[in-house]
C-alpha positions as CSV (number, residue, x, y, z in Angstrom):
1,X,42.8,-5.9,-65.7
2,X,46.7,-5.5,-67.4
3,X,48.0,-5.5,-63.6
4,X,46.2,-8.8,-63.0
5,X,46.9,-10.6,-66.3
6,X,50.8,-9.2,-66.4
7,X,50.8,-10.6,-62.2
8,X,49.3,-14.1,-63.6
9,X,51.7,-14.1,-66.4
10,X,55.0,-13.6,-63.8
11,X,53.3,-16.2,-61.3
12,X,53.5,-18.9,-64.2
13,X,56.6,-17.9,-65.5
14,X,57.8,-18.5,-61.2
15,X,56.4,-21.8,-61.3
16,X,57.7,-22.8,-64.5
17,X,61.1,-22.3,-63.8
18,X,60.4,-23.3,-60.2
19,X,59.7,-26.9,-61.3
20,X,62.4,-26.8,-63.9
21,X,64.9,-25.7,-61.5
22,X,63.6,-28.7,-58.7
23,X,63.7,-31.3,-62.1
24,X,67.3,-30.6,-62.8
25,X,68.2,-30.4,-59.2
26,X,67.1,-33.7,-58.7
27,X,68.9,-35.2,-61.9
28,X,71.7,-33.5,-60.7
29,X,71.6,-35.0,-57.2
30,X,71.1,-38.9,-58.5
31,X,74.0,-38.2,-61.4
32,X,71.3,-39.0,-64.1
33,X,72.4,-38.6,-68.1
34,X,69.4,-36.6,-68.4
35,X,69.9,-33.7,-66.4
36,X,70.2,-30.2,-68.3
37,X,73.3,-29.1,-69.1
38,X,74.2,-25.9,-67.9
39,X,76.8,-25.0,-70.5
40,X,74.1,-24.9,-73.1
41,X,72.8,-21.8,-71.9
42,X,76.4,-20.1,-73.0
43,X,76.1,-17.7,-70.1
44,X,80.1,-18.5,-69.3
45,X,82.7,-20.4,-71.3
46,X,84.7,-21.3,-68.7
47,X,84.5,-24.6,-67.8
48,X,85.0,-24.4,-63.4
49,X,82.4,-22.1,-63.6
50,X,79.8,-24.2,-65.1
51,X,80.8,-26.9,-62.7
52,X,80.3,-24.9,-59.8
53,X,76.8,-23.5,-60.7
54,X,75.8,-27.5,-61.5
55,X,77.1,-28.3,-57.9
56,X,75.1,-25.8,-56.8
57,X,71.8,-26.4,-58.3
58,X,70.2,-27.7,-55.1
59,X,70.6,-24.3,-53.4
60,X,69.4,-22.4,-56.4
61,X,66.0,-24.5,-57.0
62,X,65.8,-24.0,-53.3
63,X,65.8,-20.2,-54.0
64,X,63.6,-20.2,-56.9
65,X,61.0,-22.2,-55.3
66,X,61.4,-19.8,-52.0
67,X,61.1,-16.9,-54.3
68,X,57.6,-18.2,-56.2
69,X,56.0,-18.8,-52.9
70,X,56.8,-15.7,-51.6
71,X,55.4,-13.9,-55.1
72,X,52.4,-16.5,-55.1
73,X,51.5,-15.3,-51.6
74,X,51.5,-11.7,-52.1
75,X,49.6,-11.9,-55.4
76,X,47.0,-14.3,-53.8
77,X,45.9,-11.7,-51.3
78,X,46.1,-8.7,-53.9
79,X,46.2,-5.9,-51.0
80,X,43.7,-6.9,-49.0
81,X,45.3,-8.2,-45.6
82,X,49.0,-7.7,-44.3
83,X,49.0,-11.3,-43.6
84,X,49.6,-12.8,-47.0
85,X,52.2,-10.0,-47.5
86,X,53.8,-10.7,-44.5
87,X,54.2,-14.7,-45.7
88,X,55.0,-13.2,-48.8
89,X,58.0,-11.3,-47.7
90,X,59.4,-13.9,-45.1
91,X,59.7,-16.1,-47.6
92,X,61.1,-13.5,-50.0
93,X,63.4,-12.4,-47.3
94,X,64.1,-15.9,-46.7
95,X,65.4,-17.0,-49.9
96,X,68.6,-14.8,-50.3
97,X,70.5,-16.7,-47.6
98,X,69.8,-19.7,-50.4
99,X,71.5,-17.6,-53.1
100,X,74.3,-17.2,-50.9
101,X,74.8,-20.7,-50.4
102,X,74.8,-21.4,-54.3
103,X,77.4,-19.1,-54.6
104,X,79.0,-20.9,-51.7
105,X,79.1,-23.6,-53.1
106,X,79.6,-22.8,-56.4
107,X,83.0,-21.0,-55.4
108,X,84.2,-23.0,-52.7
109,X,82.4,-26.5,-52.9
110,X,81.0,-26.1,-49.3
111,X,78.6,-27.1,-47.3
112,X,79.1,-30.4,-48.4
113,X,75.7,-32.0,-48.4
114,X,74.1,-29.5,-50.4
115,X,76.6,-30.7,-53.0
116,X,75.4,-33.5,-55.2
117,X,77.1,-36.3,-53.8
118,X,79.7,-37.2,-57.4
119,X,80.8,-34.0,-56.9
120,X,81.9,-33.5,-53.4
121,X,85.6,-34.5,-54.5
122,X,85.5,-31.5,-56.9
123,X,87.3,-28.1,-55.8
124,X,85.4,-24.6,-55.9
125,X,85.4,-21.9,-58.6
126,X,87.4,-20.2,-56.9
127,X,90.2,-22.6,-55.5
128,X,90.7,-23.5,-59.3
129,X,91.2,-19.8,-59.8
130,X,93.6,-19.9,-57.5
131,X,95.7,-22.5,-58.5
132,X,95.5,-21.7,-62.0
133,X,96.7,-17.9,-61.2
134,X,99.6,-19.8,-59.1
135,X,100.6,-21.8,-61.9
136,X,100.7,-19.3,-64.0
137,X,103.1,-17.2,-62.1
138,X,105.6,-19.9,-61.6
139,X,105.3,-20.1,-65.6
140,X,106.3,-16.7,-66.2
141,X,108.6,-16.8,-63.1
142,X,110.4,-19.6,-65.1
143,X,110.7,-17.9,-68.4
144,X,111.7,-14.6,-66.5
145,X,114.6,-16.6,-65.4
146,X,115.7,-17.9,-69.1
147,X,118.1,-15.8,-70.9
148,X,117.6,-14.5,-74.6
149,X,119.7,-18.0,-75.8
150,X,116.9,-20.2,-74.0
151,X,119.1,-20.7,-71.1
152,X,118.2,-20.6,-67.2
153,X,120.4,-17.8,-66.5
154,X,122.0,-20.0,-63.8
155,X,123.4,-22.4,-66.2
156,X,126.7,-22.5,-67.5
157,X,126.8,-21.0,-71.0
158,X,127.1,-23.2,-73.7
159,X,130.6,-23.2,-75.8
160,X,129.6,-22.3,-79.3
């Protein structure tokens, strides 16, 4: 009976956050003020990371929704034909290639129309990265260069 109650309580839980996930996907997509904003889970304090987990929403609902169908059909037959297991695990199986697109897109901003469509301009998590690490090095490259009077050491030195 605990087996059965506990496998009720996950299915729930599955299609809670399934229709959740599809919700915010969809206020995502059509740039609505009322989608959920996924900086108020505090799960990362960078900014380009939030940014690329709400430009991939669509893929992640996908995968949650993959992922409760899968559960739902191997709970519905409870052991007692491969069939329902077999659906169960295809679509298990099935919704990993969805993750990997989140993170797709959530890194690099691509495939394009998975991406809601104000934020296809945007660059990936990881393109930022990039740019700010590039930034950063021409930064210290520059102060490197200065001497201990603020100078660039290929500048005259100042008469004092």
């Amino acid at each position: 009976m605990a087996d059965i109650s506990f496998g009720i309580f996950v299915l729930l839980l599955m299609v809670a956050l399934s229709l959740f996930s599809v919700r915010a996907a969809w206020l995502h997509w059509v740039d609505s003020d009322r989608a959920p904003d996924v900086d108020m889970y505090r799960y990362s304090t960078n900014p380009s990371v939030i940014r690329g987990h709400e430009r991939g929403i669509v893929a992640f609902a996908g995968w949650v929704v993959s992922m409760t169908i899968g559960i739902a059909a191997i709970a519905a037959t409870g052991g007692v034909g491969p069939a329902g297991e077999e659906v169960g695990a295809f679509f298990i199986l099935g919704s990993f290639p969805l993750l990997m697109l989140h993170a797709t897109i959530a890194w690099f901003n691509w495939p394009k129309f998975l991406v809601p469509p104000h934020r296809r301009g945007e660059t990936g998590s990881v393109i930022e990265w990039w740019c700010h690490r590039r930034d950063l090095r021409a930064a210290n490259r520059e102060a490197g260069q200065r001497d201990t009077r603020g100078q660039h050491s290929t500048d005259p030195p100042k008469p004092e």
